[in-house]
DRENRO-331914 format. One record per residue (C-alpha): x, z, y; residue in one letter. Coordinates in steps of 0.001 Angstrom, whole numbers, plus 500000, padded with zeros to 6 digits. Each point is the difference from the previous one (the first is absolute). Example, Ala and Ser with C-alpha at 12.3 -4.5 7.8 and 13.67 -1.06 7.14 Angstrom:
residues 2
512300507800495500a/501370499340503440s/
//
This chain:
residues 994
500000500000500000x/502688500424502322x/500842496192500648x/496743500127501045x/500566500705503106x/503257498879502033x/502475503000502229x/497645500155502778x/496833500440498372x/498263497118499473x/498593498557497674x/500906497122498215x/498700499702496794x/500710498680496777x/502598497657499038x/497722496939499746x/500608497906496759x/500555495977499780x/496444499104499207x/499427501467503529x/502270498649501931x/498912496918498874x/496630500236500919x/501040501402503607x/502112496521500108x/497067498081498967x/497515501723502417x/501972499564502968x/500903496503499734x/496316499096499481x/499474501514503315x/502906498777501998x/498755496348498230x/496649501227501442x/501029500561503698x/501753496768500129x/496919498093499569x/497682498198502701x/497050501838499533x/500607503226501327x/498839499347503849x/497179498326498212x/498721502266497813x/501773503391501373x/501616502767498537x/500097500197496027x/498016501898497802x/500952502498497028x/498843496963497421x/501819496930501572x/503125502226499603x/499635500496496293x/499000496561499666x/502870497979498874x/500241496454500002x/501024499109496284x/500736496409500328x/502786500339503486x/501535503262498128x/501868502156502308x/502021498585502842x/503190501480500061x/501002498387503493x/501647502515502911x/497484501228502327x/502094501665503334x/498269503296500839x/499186498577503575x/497708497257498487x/498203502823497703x/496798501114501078x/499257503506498507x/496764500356502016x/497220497683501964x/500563499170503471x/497120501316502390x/498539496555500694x/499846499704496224x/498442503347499438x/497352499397503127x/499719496752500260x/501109497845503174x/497532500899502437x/501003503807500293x/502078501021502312x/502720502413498685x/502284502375501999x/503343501027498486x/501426502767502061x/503562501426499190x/500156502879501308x/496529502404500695x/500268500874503848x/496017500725500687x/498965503521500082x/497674501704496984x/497145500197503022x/500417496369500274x/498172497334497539x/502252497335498187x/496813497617501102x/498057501620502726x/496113498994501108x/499268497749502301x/498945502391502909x/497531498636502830x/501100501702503020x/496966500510502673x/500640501509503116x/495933499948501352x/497146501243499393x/497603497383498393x/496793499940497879x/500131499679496554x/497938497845497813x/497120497748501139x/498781500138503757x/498170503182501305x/496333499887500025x/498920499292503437x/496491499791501844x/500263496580500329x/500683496329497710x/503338498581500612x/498430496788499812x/497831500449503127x/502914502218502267x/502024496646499330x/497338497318500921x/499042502714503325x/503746498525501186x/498614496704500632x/497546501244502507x/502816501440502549x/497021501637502463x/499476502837497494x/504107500645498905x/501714502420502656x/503483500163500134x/501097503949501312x/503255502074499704x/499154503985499782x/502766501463502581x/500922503474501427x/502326502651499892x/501388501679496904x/497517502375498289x/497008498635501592x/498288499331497347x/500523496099499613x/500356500061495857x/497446502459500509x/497556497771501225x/500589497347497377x/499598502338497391x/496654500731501515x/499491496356500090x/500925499239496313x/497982503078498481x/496756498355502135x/500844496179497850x/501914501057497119x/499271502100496479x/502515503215501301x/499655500755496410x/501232497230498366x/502981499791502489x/503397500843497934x/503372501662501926x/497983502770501739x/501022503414500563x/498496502100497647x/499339503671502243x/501492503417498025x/497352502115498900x/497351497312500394x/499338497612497394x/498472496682501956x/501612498094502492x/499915500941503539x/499487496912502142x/501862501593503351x/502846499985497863x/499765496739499050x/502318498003502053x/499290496593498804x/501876497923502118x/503231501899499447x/501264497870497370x/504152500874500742x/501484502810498071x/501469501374503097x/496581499967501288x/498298501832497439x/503151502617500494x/500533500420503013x/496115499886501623x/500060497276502165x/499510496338500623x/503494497828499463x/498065496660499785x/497295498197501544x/497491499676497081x/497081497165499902x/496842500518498599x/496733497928500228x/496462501114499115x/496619499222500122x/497369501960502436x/497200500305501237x/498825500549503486x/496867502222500882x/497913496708500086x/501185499372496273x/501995496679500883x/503508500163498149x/503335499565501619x/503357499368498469x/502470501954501528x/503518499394499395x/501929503263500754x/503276500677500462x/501094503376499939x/502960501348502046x/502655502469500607x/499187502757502011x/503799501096501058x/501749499102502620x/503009498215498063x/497406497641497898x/498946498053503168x/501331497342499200x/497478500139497082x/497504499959502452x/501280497167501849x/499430497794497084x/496899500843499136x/498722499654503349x/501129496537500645x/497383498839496811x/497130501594501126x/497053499555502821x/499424503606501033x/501511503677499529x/498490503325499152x/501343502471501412x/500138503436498028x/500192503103501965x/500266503463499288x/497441501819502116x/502338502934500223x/502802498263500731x/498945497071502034x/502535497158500960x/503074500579498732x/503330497156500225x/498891497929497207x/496765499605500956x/501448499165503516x/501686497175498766x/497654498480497789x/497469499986503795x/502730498261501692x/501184497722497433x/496069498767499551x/499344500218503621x/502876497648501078x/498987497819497099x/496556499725501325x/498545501422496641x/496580502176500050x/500292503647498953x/497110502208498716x/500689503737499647x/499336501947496944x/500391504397501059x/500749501308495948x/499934503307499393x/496796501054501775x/499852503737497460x/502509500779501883x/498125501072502449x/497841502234498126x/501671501337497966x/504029500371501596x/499666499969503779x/496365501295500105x/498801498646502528x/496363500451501442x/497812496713499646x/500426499706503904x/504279500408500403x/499870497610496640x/498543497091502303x/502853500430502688x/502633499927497295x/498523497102498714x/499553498151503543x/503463500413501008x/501267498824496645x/498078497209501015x/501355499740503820x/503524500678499006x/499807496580497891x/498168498293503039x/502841501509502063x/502892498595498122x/498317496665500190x/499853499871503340x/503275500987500715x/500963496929497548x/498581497871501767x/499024501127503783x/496536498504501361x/498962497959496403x/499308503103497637x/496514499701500388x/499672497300497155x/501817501945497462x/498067503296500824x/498542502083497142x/496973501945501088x/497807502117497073x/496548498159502223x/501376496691499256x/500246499924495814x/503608499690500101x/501049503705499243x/499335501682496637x/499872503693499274x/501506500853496423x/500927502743497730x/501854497798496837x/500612503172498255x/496649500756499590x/499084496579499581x/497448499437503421x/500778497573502403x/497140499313502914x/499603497856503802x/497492500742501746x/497477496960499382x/500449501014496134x/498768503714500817x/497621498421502605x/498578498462496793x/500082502606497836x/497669501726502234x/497605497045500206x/500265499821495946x/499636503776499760x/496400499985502403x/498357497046499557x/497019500967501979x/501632500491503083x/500565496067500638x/503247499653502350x/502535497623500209x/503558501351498251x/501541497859502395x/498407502076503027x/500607502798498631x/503689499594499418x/500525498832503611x/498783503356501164x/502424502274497809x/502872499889501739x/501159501019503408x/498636502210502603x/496424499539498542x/497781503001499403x/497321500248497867x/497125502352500962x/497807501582496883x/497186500722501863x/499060496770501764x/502148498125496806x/501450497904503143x/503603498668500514x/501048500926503639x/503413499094501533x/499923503946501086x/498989503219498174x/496188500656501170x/498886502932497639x/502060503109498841x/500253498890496571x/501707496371500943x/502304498950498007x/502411497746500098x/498670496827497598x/503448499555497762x/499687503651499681x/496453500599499454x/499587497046497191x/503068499456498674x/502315503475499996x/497495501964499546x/498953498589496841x/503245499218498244x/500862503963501094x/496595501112498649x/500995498128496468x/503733501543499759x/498888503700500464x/497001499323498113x/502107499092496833x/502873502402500744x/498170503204500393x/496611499932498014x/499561501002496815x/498825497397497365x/496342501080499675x/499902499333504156x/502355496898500259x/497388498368497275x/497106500646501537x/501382498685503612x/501427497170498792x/497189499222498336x/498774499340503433x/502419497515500873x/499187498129496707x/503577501125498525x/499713500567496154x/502929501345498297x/500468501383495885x/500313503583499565x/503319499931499238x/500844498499503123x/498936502885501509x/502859501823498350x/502406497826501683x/502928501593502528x/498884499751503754x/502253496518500423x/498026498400496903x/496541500979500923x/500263498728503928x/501423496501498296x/496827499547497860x/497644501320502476x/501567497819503012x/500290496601497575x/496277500570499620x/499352500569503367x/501642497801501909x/500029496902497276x/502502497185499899x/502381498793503189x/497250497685500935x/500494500306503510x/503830499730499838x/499330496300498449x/497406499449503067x/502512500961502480x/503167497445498122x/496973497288499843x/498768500415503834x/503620500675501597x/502463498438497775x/500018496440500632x/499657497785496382x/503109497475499118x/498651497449501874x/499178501516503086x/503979501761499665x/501354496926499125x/500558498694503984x/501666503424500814x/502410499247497058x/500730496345501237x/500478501125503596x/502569503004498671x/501532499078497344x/500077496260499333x/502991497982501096x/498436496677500134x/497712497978502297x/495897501024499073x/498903495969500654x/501352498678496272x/497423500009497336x/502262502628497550x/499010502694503495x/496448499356499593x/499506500442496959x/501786503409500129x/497584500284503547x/496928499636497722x/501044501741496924x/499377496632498430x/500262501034495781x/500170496245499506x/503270499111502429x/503258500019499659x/501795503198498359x/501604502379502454x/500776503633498773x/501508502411502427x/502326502652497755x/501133503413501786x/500794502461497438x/501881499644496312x/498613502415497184x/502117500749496590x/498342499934496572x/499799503213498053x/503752499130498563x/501128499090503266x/501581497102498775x/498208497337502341x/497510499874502521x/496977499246500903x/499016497916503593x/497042501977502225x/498741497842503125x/497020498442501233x/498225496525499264x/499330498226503214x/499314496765498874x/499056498426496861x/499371501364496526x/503259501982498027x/499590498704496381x/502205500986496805x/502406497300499677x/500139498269503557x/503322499060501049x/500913501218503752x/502496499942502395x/501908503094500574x/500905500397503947x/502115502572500881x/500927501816503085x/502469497742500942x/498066496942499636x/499749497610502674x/499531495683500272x/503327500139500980x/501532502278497142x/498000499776497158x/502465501413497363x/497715503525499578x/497696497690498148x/499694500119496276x/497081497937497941x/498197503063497523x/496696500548497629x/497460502064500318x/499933502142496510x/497546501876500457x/497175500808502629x/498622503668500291x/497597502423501869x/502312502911500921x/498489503682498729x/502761502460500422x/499991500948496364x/499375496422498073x/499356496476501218x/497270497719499272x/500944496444499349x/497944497166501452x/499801496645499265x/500333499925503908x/499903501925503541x/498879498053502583x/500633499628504122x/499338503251501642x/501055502443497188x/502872502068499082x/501919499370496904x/502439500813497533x/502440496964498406x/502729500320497601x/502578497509499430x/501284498902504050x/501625503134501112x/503573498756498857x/500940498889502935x/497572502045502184x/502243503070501688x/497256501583502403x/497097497545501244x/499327496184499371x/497775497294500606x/498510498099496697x/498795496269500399x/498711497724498500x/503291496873498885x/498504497364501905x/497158500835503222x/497546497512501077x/500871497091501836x/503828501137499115x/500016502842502578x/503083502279500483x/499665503262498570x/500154502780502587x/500747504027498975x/498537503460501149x/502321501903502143x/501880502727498150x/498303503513500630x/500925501943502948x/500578502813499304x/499071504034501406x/503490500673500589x/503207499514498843x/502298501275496928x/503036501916501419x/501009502750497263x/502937498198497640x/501942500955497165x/502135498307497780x/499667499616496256x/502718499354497452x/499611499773496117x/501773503086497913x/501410497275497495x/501297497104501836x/499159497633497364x/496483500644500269x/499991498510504018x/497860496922499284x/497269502524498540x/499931501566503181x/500055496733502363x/497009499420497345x/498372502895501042x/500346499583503841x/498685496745499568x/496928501598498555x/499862502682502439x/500294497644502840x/496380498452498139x/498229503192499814x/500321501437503884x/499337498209502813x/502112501412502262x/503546500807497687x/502620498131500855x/503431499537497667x/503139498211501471x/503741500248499209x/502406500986502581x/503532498767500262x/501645502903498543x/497567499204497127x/497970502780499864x/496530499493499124x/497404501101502459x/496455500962500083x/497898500182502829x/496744502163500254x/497398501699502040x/500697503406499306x/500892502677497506x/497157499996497422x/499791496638500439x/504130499109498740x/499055503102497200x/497221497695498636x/502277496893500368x/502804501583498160x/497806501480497326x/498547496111499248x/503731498887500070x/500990502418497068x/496850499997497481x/497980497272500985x/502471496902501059x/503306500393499414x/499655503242497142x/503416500807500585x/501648503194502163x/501336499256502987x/502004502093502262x/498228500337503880x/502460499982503471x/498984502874502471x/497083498549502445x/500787498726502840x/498622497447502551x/499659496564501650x/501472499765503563x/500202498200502699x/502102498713503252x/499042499297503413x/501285499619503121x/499078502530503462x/501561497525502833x/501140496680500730x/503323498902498976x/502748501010502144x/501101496153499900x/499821496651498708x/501049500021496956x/501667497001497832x/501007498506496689x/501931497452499537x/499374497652496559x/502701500009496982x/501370496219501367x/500091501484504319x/497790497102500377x/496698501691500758x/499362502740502162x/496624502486499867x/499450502628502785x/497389502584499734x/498818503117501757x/497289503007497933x/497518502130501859x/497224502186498826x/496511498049499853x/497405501322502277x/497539502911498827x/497135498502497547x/501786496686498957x/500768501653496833x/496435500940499248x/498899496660501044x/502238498085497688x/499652502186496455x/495997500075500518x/499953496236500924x/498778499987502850x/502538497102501080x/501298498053497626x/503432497584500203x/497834497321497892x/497369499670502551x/500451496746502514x/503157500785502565x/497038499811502895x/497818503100498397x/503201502084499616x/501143499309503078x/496851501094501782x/499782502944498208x/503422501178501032x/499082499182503459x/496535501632500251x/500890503262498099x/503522500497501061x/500451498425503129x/502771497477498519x/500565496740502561x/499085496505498244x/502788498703499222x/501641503178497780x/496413500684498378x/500196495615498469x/504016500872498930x/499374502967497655x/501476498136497044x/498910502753497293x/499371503203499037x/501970501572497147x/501368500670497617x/496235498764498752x/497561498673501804x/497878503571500205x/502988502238500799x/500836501414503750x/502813498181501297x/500092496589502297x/502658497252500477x/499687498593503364x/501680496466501227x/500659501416503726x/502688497012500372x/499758497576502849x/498975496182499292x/502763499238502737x/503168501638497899x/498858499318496590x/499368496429498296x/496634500318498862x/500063497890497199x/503153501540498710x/498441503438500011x/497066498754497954x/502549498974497496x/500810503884499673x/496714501775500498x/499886500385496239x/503677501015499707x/499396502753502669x/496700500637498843x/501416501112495993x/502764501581501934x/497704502592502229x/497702500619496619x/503227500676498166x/501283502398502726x/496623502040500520x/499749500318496284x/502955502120499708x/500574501645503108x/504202500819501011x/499473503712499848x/499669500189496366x/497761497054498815x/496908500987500590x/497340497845501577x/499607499421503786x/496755500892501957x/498795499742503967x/503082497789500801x/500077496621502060x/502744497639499957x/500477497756502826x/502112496625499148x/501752499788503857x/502325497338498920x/501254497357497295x/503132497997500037x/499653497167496733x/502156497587498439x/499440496146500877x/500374499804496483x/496548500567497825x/502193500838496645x/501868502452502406x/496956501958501014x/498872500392496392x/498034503056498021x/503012501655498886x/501616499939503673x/496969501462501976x/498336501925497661x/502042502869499874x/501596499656503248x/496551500581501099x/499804503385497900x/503416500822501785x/498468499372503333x/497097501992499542x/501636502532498607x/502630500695502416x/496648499927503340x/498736502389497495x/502689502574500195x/500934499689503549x/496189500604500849x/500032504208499248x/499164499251496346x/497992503270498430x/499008500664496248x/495844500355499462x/498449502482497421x/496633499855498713x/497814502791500892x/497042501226497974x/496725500872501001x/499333503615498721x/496611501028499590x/499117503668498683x/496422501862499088x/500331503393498909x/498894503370500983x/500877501544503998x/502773502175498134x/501723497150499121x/500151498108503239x/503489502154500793x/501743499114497174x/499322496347500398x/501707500381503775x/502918501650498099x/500597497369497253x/499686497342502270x/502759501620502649x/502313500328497021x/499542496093499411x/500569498632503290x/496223499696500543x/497242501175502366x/496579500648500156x/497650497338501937x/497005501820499617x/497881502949498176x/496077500850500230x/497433501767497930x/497616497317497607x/497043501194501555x/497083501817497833x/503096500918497529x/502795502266499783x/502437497716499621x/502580498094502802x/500997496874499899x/504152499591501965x/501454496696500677x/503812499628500395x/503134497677499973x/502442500265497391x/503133497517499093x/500141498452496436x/503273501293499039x/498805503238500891x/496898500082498106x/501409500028496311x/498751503244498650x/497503500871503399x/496931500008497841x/501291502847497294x/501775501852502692x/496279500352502161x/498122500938496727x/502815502463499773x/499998501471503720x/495823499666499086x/499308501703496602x/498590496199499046x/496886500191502629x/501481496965502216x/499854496857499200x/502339497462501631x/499670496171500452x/503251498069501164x/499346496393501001x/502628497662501613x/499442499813504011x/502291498241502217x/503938499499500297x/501868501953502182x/503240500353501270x/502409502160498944x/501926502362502035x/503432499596501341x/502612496538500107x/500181498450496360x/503339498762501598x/501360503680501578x/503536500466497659x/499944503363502006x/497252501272498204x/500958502672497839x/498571499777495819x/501180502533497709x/499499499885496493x/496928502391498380x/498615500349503378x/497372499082502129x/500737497417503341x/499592501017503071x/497037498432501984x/502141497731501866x/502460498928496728x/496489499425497901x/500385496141500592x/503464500028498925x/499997502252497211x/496952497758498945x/501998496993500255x/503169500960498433x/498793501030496857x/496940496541499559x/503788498269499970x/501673501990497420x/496963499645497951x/499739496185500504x/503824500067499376x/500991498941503886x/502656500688501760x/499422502720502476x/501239498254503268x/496861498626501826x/501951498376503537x/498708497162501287x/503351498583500131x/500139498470496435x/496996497927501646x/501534498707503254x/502481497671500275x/503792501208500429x/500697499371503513x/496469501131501301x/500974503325498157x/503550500739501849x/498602498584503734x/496916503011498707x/502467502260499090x/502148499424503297x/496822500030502217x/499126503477498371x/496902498829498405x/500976500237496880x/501758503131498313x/503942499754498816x/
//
């Protein structure tokens, strides 16, 4: 037994005999004989009985088989066939938490319903042929300040049309086991919206209702941001639709968003209506008597009036909202009311029938100083009896008081029996209900459906084709005689296709997205190839043109989309498949117009304001940098006002609105677009250079070849050319006659400098002019038309990146005084006067008292009297001041208005909630540009590192370190501008510093 087993243990056996070794032999040259044949790959691996199968008649083959040609065990293609893809991995380097073949995940970043569409009070069949009839579809954006109650209101909206029940992604409340509708949200479809509380996006919706006459109306709604940072949400939203709602706390009353959104529709000549939410509070927060509650309400209502009027001194009286005229609504969207005053008018003609008045009387006659005496049952403009009452008070107040401490504070047996009397019926169990609960049912049931809120959209909304000439006469870029203009002019369904697009929405993986605008002409179908305009389209440049198809055509709901086989003129829409090439807004037509007309765009939004906080982003892995630019790209689709660009150093930079506004941007960067980390600079922001006097002489450039000559002098533009020039009030494209007279009219310019402002720049909307002030005696006139385009790209180059530390140049004039040129045309080319030009403007620039501008925010604060001090203090601390501070009147609360600079700012919000205990809240909203203190120039000011500048070294310090960050060189003299021997005779004169 020992040879069994050999000195290390194991075992070997049995010496085998002869007979064995010969079958051993035999067996494995059947197989080797086996494995040389054809038919392996044919009929794959062997089995146990081909191997013991021997071929008798070939015998064994006793040829050499080299061990690399042996094949001990099937390939993988022979053991799974062809098709299958096989992985052979050498060495294991995934984790155990990680699959060797993981699921296909589907990644959805918004809320959306699940299954089939939600059961709604209406046939989808019948909403989509209503579009063809454009008198009954309103087109409205909901707009206000943060925590009006905007989403509120739609939610009130949807549980009126849609089964709440059936509705999936809704909050489910602890301790209760239904689905409470306040909670529901609907239109916050972002996850940082459902986090977070607020309103990121604008959000469209479009439903079906029905006014108190029982006539349906399709409203298409679009839902928007409430904070201040978002407005360029609202910006888009407004330029689609006919009217605005305004949503205002009646606690609160106007606060900055809701200022802008009056101003932005005002100046746009859009019609407003007025919607006061949160009427319970009131009743039940600021208790107010029935009588004080009507004052609150009517100066809710002036202060809107007011602010229109101040928009637009002397012409407010179009755009006023008045309770007597229909156009204001009274709501409480919590609780699921919302009333005018011909609704309730009509509710009292429903509720006594015998009585036989006119609703429309009555409604006339609640609202202002109008008294309503019980005894006589008279209206008087004056109180006659004791027991007058105001009429608001006496028929409207009263009554919805009456109901609320009805419900509150009786006990069930009681509530039953008086709301009985009203004709409210409600189960037992409701009964049972908390306080919030109970007034819900009982005020749904009282109060009905938003009837009168569709009345007032129907009566002072205008329809698509009554909006479509104030669209034409805004927006549209081409003439209104050619047959593609009247067609959009009559909302013609059968013309020629012409969408307006204004805002980009992602899919649920945000992987694409999807195009929201507005039909104006023609009929959007599934499948119809357009023309994609961009921005920068013109007849003259039409390279932002790409040919596309429609994919699909939708009705926008928030939550899920409808298709259609198609949306016709008049309508908003949702279309997949164009937005490649679409970065913020774009024009859709139709590839060839009737009668071969040119194809004309829709200007590019204007926007509330504009972004000035910046950071720069860099990927953690450097390989992963195209990812990112992916991402921006993205980014730069889904806000409206972000801007991306590269600097010279290379640093990429993003431009925003504000701080929650870059938080949201950066959050979509790393999970939504780019899902990568990136690492974030410190914030800073944009600035700007200007000049404060003329320059101190005429400065000159001479060209690379000291053939050509270009002399220029820089002053400061006159107060309100700026404003005129970025609202477009005069434009550089208008005929040479109309700018001239405006410059002459409104600024007192003579004739013949008004006809030689060449162009404004460095685009046609920004604040700065280039003037030909030369003399047709000393310059050849043909000669110098040879270079207007030369000096032209040289003066947009120049105020595009300012001297100081290449920022952009605002309020500045440059005056051409004189131009020596080559007899030679190929001497006077591009690439001679172009950036001698720069040079020239450049050098005026700095010898003009050059100074570095800062924006400023507006800061506007509500919060409590105790914490109107430590507003005052944070501000000081920040180089700001207070403008202004009064009580909200009928509340405890005061509203302060001050001036704060951006790069002061960062962190002003969470240091105020700090100074506060949370109980202010703080809107910051980009005001003007303005200078900043001391000589950007001054090498005597003093910077030390770690500490603050002085006030007078603020412009310096400021300057310095925008060049080490851009990777400048620090030395800003305007001698590596001038020429060489204007420098020394400057230098000997004493104008210029050693």
């Amino acid at each position: 037994m020992d040879d069994l087993y050999d000195e290390f243990g194991n075992y070997i056996g049995e010496e085998a005999s002869d007979e064995d070794e010969g079958d051993e032999q035999q067996t494995t040259n059947t197989y080797d004989q086996y494995l040389d044949q054809d038919n392996i790959a044919e009929d794959g691996p062997p089995t146990a009985d081909e191997l013991m199968d021997v071929d008798v008649d070939n015998g064994p083959s006793n040829a050499v088989v080299l061990h690399e040609d042996k094949q001990y065990y099937p390939s993988a293609s022979q053991l799974y066939g062809p098709d299958v893809e096989t992985l052979v991995q050498e060495e294991d380097t995934q984790t155990l938490q990680q699959p060797i073949i993981e699921p296909i995940k589907h990644e959805r970043f918004t809320v959306e319903e699940t299954g089939d569409l939600p059961q709604v009070g209406w046939e989808w069949g019948f909403l989509s042929d209503l579009m063809r009839f454009p008198e009954q579809v309103r087109n409205i954006a909901l707009v206000g300040h943060l925590h009006h109650g905007k989403t509120s209101v739609m939610d009130m909206l949807i549980s009126q049309t849609h089964d709440v029940s059936k509705l999936s992604g809704l909050h489910q409340m602890k301790g209760q086991g239904r689905t409470r509708e306040d909670q529901m949200r609907y239109t916050d479809t972002h996850i940082l919206e459902r986090e977070r509380g607020l309103s990121i996006k604008a959000a469209p919706m479009s439903l079906l209702m029905q006014g108190t006459g029982g006539k349906s109306q399709l409203l298409h709604i679009i839902d928007t941001p409430g904070h201040a940072n978002f407005a360029d949400e609202v910006a888009a939203s407004m330029r689609l639709v006919d009217g605005v709602v305004l949503v205002v706390d009646v606690v609160e009353g106007v606060q900055t968003t809701t200022e802008l959104a009056i101003k932005h529709a005002v100046l746009n000549n859009q019609p407003l209506v007025l919607l006061i939410n949160k009427m319970d509070r009131l009743v039940l927060e600021l208790k107010l008597p029935p009588a004080d509650a009507y004052f609150k309400l009517k100066h809710v209502v002036e202060e809107v009036n007011t602010f229109i009027e101040n928009t637009i001194p002397g012409r407010g009286e179009k755009f006023r909202v008045s309770p007597e005229k229909g156009n204001v609504a009274f709501a409480c969207s919590s609780m699921g009311w919302c009333f005018t005053l011909p609704s309730f008018a009509k509710m009292y003609a429903e509720s006594f029938p015998k009585a036989q008045f006119e609703s429309a009387e009555l409604s006339k006659r609640l609202w202002g100083d109008i008294y309503f005496n019980p005894s006589s049952r008279k209206f008087t403009r004056k109180a006659v009896e004791e027991r007058a009452k105001r009429s608001f008070v006496h028929f409207v107040l009263e009554p919805v008081y009456k109901l609320y401490s009805h419900t509150i504070s009786e006990s069930p047996e009681q509530l039953k029996r008086t709301l009985a009397e009203l004709g409210i019926s409600l189960k037992p169990s409701q009964f049972k209900a908390n306080a919030k609960d109970l007034l819900r049912l009982v005020c749904e049931q009282f109060f009905g459906t938003a009837s009168g809120f569709v009345d007032m959209l129907s009566q002072h909304i205008p329809s698509p084709q009554q909006g479509a000439k104030r669209m034409l006469d805004g927006f549209y870029t081409g003439p209104q005689d050619t047959k593609v203009a009247g067609a959009m002019l009559e909302c013609d369904a059968e013309g020629p296709l012409v969408v307006h697009i204004t805002k980009l929405f992602n899919t649920a993986d945000a992987q694409s997205f999807n195009a929201y605008g507005r039909v104006m002409s023609g009929t959007a179908h599934p499948g119809d190839k357009v023309r994609v305009l961009g921005e920068n389209y013109s007849l003259y440049d039409e390279e932002d043109m790409v040919i596309a198809s429609i994919e699909s055509v939708s009705i926008a709901e928030s939550r899920y989309a409808v298709p259609v086989s198609g949306i016709p003129a008049g309508n908003l829409c949702l279309l997949s498949g164009i937005t490649n090439s679409i970065v913020k807004t774009a024009t859709l037509v139709a590839p060839i117009l009737p009668e071969e007309e040119d194809a004309y765009i829709f200007k590019p939004l204007t926007h509330f304001f504009e972004s000035v906080f910046k950071v720069a982003v860099e990927p953690i892995n450097p390989s992963e940098l195209p990812k990112m630019l992916d991402g921006l790209r993205k980014i730069n689709k889904s806000y409206p006002l972000i801007m991306t660009k590269v600097e010279e150093s290379g640093e990429h930079v993003v431009l925003g609105t504000g701080e929650l506004y870059m938080d949201c941007v950066l959050h979509d960067l790393r999970k939504l677009y780019a899902q990568m980390e990136i690492k974030v600079s410190d914030p800073v922001t944009r600035f700007a250079e200007t000049c404060v006097d003329q320059s101190a002489i005429k400065c000159f450039a001479l060209t690379p070849n000291k053939k050509n000559k270009i002399t220029m002098v820089a002053e400061p533009l006159d107060d309100g050319i700026a404003a005129d020039i970025e609202t477009g009030r005069v434009k550089i494209t208008d005929p040479m006659r109309t700018v001239g007279k405006f410059f002459e009219e409104n600024y007192g310019y003579d004739l013949l400098a008004s006809r030689n402002i060449w162009a404004f720049g460095p685009e046609e909307t920004e604040p700065n002019i280039l003037q030909n002030d030369t003399l047709p005696s000393d310059v050849d006139a043909k000669a110098l038309r040879s270079v207007r385009d030369g000096i032209r790209q040289g003066f947009s180059w120049a105020t595009r990146e300012g001297p100081l530390c290449e920022e952009p140049i605002r309020n500045v004039k440059f005056k051409l005084t004189d131009v020596v040129l080559a007899s030679e045309a190929i001497a006077r080319g591009g690439g001679q006067i172009i950036p001698t030009a720069r040079r020239a403007c450049y050098s005026s620039f700095l010898m003009a008292g050059p100074r570095l501008m800062e924006p400023v925010y507006q800061c506007a604060m509500l919060g409590p009297a105790t914490a109107v001090s430590a507003l005052y203090t944070v501000l000081a601390r920040r180089r700001g001041h207070v403008l202004s501070d009064a009580p909200v009147p009928g509340t405890p609360l005061y509203s302060v208005k001050g001036l704060i600079p951006v790069i002061d700012s960062f962190g002003f919000e969470t240091d105020l909630r700090i100074h506060t205990q949370g109980q202010a809240t703080v809107s910051l909203v980009f005001d003007r540009w303005s200078i900043v203190p001391g000589d950007p120039l001054d090498k005597g000011a003093v910077t030390r590192p770690l500490e603050p500048a002085s006030a007078q070294a603020t412009a310096r310090d400021f300057v310095l370190k925008t060049r080490r960050r851009k990777g400048l060189v620090e030395d800003v003299g305007v001698g590596r501008f001038l020429e060489p021997e204007l420098v020394r005779s400057l230098k000997e004169s004493g104008l210029l510093g050693a």
